[in-house]
N, C-alpha and C positions, 0 to 999 in steps of 0.2 A: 203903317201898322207895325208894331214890333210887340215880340213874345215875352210875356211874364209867365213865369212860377210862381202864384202866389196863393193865402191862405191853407196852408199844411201846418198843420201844430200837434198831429198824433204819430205816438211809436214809430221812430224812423228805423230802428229795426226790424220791424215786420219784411220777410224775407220775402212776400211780395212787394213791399215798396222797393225793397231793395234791386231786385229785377228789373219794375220800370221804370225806374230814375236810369239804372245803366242802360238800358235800352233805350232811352228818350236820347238820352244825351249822344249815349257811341252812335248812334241815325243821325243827329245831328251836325257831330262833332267830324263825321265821317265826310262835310261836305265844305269843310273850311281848308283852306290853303294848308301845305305842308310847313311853312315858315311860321305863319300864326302860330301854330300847332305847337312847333316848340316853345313857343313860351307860354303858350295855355297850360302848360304841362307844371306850369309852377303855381297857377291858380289854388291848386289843394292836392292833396295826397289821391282822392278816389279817382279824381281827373287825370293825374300820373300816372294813376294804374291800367288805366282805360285808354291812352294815347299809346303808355308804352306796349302794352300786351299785342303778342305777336297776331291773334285774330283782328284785332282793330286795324292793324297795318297794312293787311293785306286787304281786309276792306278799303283802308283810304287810299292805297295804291291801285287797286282796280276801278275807283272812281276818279281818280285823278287825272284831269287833261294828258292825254298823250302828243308827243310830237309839237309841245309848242315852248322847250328851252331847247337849244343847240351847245354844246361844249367842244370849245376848242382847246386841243393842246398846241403852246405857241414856245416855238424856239425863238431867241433871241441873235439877230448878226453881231458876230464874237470877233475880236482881234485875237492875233496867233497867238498870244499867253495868257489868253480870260478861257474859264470853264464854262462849259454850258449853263446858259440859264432856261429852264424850262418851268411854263406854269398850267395850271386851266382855267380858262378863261369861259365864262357863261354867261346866256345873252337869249333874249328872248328870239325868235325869229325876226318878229316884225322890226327891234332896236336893229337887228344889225344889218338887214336887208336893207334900211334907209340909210344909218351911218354906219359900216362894220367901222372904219377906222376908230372912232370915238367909244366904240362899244369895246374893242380890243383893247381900247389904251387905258381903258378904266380901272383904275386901281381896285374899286370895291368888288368888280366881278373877277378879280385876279386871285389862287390859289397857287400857291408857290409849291414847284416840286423840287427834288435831287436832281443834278444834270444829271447823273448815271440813270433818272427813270426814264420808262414808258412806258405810255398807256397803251393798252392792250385792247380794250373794250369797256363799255357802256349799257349795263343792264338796270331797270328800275331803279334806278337812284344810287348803283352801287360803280363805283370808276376803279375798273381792276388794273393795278400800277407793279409794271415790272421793273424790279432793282437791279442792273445790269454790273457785274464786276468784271472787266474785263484782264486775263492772264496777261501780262507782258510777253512779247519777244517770242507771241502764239497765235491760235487761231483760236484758242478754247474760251468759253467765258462761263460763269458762273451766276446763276436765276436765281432770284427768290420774288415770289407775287405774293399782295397782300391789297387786301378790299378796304377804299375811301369811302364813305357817304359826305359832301363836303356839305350837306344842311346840317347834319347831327354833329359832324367831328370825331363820327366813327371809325378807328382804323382796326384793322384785323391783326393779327398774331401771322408772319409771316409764313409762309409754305415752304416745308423743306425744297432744300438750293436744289436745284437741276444744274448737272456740266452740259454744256451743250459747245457744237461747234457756229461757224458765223453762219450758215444756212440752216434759218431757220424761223419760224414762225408764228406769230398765238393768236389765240380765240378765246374770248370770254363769253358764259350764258348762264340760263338758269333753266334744271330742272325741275318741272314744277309734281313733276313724281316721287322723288325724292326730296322736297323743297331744299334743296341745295347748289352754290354758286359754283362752277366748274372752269378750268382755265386750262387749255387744251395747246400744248408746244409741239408744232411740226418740225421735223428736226429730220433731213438730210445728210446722209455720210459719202463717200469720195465715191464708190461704188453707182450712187445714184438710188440706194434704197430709202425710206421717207417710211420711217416709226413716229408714230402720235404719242406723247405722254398727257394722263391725263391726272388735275390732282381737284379733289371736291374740297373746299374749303371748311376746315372744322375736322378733318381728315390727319393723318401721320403718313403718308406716302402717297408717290406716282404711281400710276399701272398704266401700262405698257401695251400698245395697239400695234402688233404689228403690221406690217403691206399696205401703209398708207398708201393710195394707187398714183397720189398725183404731189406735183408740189409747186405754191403758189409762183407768178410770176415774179415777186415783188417781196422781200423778206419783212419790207415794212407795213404790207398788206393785211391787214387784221383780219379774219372769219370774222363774216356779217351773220350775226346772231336775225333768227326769223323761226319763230314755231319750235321752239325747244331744241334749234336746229342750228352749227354754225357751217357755215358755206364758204368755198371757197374757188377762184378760178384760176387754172392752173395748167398745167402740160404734164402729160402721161410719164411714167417713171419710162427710162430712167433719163429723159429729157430734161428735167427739170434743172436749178440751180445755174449753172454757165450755159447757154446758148447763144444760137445768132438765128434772130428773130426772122430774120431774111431767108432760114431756110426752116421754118417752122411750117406745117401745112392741119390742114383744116381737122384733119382726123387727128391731130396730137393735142386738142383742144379739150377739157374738161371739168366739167363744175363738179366739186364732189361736195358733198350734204352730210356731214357728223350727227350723229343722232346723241343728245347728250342721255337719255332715258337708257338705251342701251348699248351704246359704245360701241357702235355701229356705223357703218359708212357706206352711201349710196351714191349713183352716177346720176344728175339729171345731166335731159340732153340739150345741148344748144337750141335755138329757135329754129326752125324749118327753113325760114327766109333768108339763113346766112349760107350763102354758097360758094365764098372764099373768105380766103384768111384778112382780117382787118389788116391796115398798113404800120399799125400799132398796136402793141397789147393793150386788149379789151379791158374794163374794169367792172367789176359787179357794186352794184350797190340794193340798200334796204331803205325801206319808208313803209310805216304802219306795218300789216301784214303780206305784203309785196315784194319782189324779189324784183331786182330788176338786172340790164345788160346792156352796157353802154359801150361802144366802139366806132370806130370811124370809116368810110368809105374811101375807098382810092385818095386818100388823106385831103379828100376835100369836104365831106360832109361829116356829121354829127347824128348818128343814127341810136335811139332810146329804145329799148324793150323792156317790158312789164309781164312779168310770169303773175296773173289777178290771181288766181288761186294756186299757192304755194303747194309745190307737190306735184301739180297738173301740167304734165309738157308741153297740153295742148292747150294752156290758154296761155303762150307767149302772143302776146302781141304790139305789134310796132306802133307806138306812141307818136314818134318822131322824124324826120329826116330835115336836116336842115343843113344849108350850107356856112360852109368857114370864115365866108365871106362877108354872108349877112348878119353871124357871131362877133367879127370882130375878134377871132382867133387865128393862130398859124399854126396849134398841134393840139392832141386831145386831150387834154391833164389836168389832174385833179379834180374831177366832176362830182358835186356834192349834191344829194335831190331832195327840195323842199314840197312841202304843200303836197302831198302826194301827188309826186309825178308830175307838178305841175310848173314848177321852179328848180335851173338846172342853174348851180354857179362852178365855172369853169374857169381856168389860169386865160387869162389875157395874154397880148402880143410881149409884155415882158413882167419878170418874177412878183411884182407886186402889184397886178392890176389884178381885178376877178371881176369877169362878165359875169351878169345874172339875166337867164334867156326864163320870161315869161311865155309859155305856150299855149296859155288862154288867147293871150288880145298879141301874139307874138312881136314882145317888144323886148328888146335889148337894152341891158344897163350897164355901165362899165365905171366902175369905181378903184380908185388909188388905193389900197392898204399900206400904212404907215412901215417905213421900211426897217424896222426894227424887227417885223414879224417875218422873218425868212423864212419861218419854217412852218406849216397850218394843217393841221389836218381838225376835221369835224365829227363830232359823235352827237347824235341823237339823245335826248336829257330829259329824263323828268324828275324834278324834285318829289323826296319821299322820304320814309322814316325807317326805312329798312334796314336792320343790324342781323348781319347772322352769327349765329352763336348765340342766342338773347338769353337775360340772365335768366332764373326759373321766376313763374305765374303759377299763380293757381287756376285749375283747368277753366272754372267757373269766374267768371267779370266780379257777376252779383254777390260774391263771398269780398273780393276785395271791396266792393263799392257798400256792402254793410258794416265792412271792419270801420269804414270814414265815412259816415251819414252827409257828414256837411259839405256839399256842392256849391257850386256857383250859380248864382243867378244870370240868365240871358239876356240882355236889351241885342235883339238883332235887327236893324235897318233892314229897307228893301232895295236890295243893288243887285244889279247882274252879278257882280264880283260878291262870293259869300264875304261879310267879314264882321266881325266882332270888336262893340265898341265898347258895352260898359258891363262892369263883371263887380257881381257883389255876392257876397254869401248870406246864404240861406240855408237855413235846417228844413229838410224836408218833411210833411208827416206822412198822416194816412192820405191812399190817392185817392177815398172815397171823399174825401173834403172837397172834392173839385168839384167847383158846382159849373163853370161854364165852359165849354170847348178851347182848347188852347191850339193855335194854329201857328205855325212858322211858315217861313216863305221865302225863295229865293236862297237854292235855286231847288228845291226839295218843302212838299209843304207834310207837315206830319198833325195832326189831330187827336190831341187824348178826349172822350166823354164817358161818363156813363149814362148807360141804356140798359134798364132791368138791371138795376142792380148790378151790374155788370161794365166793370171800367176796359174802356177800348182805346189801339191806338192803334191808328193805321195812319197810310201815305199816300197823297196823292201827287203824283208825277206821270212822268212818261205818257203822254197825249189824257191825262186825266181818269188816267188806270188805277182804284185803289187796291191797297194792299194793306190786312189787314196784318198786324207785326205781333202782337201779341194780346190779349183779355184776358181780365183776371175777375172772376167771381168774388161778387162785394158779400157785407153779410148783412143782413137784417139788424 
């Protein structure tokens, strides 16, 4: 079956047709891939108006599959007079869980950055990229961040520099209170005190948090964005930055939680079932809306915690224990979690292997990475159309989509995967012209008829729940 628009030849400005055409189509148009999407956008000006506007976007970004592209930032092994090559590499789960090598090495999923970047974090489609300038014959270096979208080609107007010294640390998120992107620099001085700067993007300065209580193990440790929240795990001031791990003890242990809404910082407590110190620092990681806590046992096992509902201390619970042995590991590094919770890929017995431990059917995989990638870490991805800063919209769809009556016609196939095959235009008329039910399908079915006089369009989805989206009184 596939969807036609047809028979309309009355006033296509009537500022009711003009409502259900945008409404038919953004319900639609809400349910196609973010890639298509860009080049839908060249179909006609009303269709432009309708993908770009910032309420369609956050519609197609809240329907959009979560948790199923992975983004890698990948160093390149350099001889001692080559600069850094850094790029991001993206890849759907399942591509690179079968071949990561071949998925890495592929040119087309490759975006090329500055050696001097890095990436900082990974939020809705946005990859926030720190510009690193480092002082000679110092310890000082000098920041500027500025936000990627690599499906649009979106880049942001950089943030004023931050001086910072070599300890020190960032977080990238979004608050959805402010609908604004935030990138959050821990920053340690000699003393052992740890000041937060924080700057919102679209903004002209930092402000200033001060007695940040902790500070990360790891300066390359990103805050794991979760709930409006970035996280971090870390050792009590003024323990932080130089230490020896071997005399670290269980109470200097601490997860702190930034609240980006209020610029704000809380202590969640470790799980109840850790009763000494791991034999190596622990690592935290995120999947979907879960928080998790991975560290090792008397450095022979592999032990996973899952805090299920974020915030709640008391639903840590132990996922995992597994031994080192049965892994196919010798230390606990770089632990990256798929499929919630259900897929852990860990560093193998040397630099470019990585086990992947399925904890369904507990089977072990151990795969070679192409020795060129020395350098990997993973961020969570989903392709989207998100630009902050967007240029001005008029508040109303239906005002741009009557300014350009003339839309696209649909032929849409029936496939699990939405997608769009043949596009023709069409001048729309009066929607009293319809004389029979028009239905789409897959993965969202929507329905225009009328009934009394009275044109309807509702949806049925989600277990065959309808939902009636808009009716407009016909006339006689």
């Amino acid at each position: 079956m596939q969807l036609h628009f047809e028979g309309m030849h009355m006033a296509p400005q009537h500022p009711t047709v003009a409502l259900l055409l945008c409404e038919v189509v953004m319900e639609i148009l809400s349910w196609v891939p973010a890639k298509p999407l860009t080049r839908l956008k060249l179909v006609c000006k009303s269709w432009n108006s309708i993908i770009s506007h910032p309420h369609f976007v956050k519609l197609h970004l809240h329907r959009s599959p979560k948790n199923a592209i992975l983004l890698f930032t990948r160093t390149a092994t350099l001889t001692f007079d080559e600069k850094a090559k850094r790029g991001l590499v993206f890849s759907s789960i399942e591509s690179f869980i079968q071949n990561p090598s071949s998925t890495l090495d592929a040119q087309e999923n490759l975006h090329s950055l500055h050696g001097q970047d890095w990436v900082s974090g990974s939020c809705n489609g946005l990859v926030c990229v720190a510009h690193i300038f480092d002082h000679p014959n110092n310890d000082i270096s000098d920041i500027w961040f500025r936000l990627l979208n690599p499906l649009t080609g979106f880049i942001s107007e950089n943030s004023p520099y931050l001086r910072v010294n070599v300890n020190n640390a960032f977080g990238f998120g979004y608050d959805e209170s402010s609908d604004s992107y935030k990138v959050l620099t821990l920053i340690r001085d000699s003393s052992g005190t740890v000041t937060a700067q924080v700057y919102s993007f679209g903004g002209s300065s930092w402000k200033t948090i001060n007695s940040f209580p902790a500070f990360p193990f790891c300066v390359e440790d990103n805050g794991h964005f979760i709930r409006g929240t970035l996280n971090w795990l870390g050792l009590r001031n003024p323990h932080g930055g130089h230490y020896d791990w071997a005399a670290v003890t269980l109470d200097m242990l601490m997860i702190v939680s930034f609240d980006l809404k209020s610029d704000t910082h809380k202590q969640i407590l470790l799980p109840k079932g850790i009763d000494e110190i791991p034999g190596e620092e622990p690592t935290l990681g995120v999947w979907g809306n879960s928080l998790y806590l991975l560290h090792d046992y008397k450095k022979t096992h592999f032990i996973a915690w899952q805090m299920k509902e974020f915030g709640d201390e008391n639903s840590w619970t132990q996922l995992l224990k597994i031994s080192f042995q049965n892994l196919g590991v010798e230390r606990l590094l770089s632990v990256f979690i798929f499929e919630n919770g259900n897929i852990f890929m860990l560093r193998g017995r040397h630099r470019f292997e990585e086990v992947f431990y399925d904890r369904r059917d507990n089977s072990v995989k151990r795969i070679n990475i192409l020795a060129d990638n020395s350098y990997l870490i993973a961020f969570d991805y989903v392709e989207s159309l998100v630009q902050p800063c967007p240029a001005k919209f008029s508040k109303n769809l239906e005002e741009d989509f009557r300014d350009h009556p003339i839309v696209a016609r649909l032929v849409i196939p029936i496939f699990p995967v939405f997608s769009v095959r043949g596009l023709e235009q069409l001048a729309f008329g009066s929607p009293l012209a319809v004389a029979l039910p028009i239905v789409v399908v897959s993965p969202v079915a929507i329905r225009v008829f009328v009934e009394e006089k009275t044109l309807i369009i509702s949806t049925n989805h989600n277990n065959n729940r309808t939902r009636v989206i808009s009716s407009f009184p016909g006339q006689s």
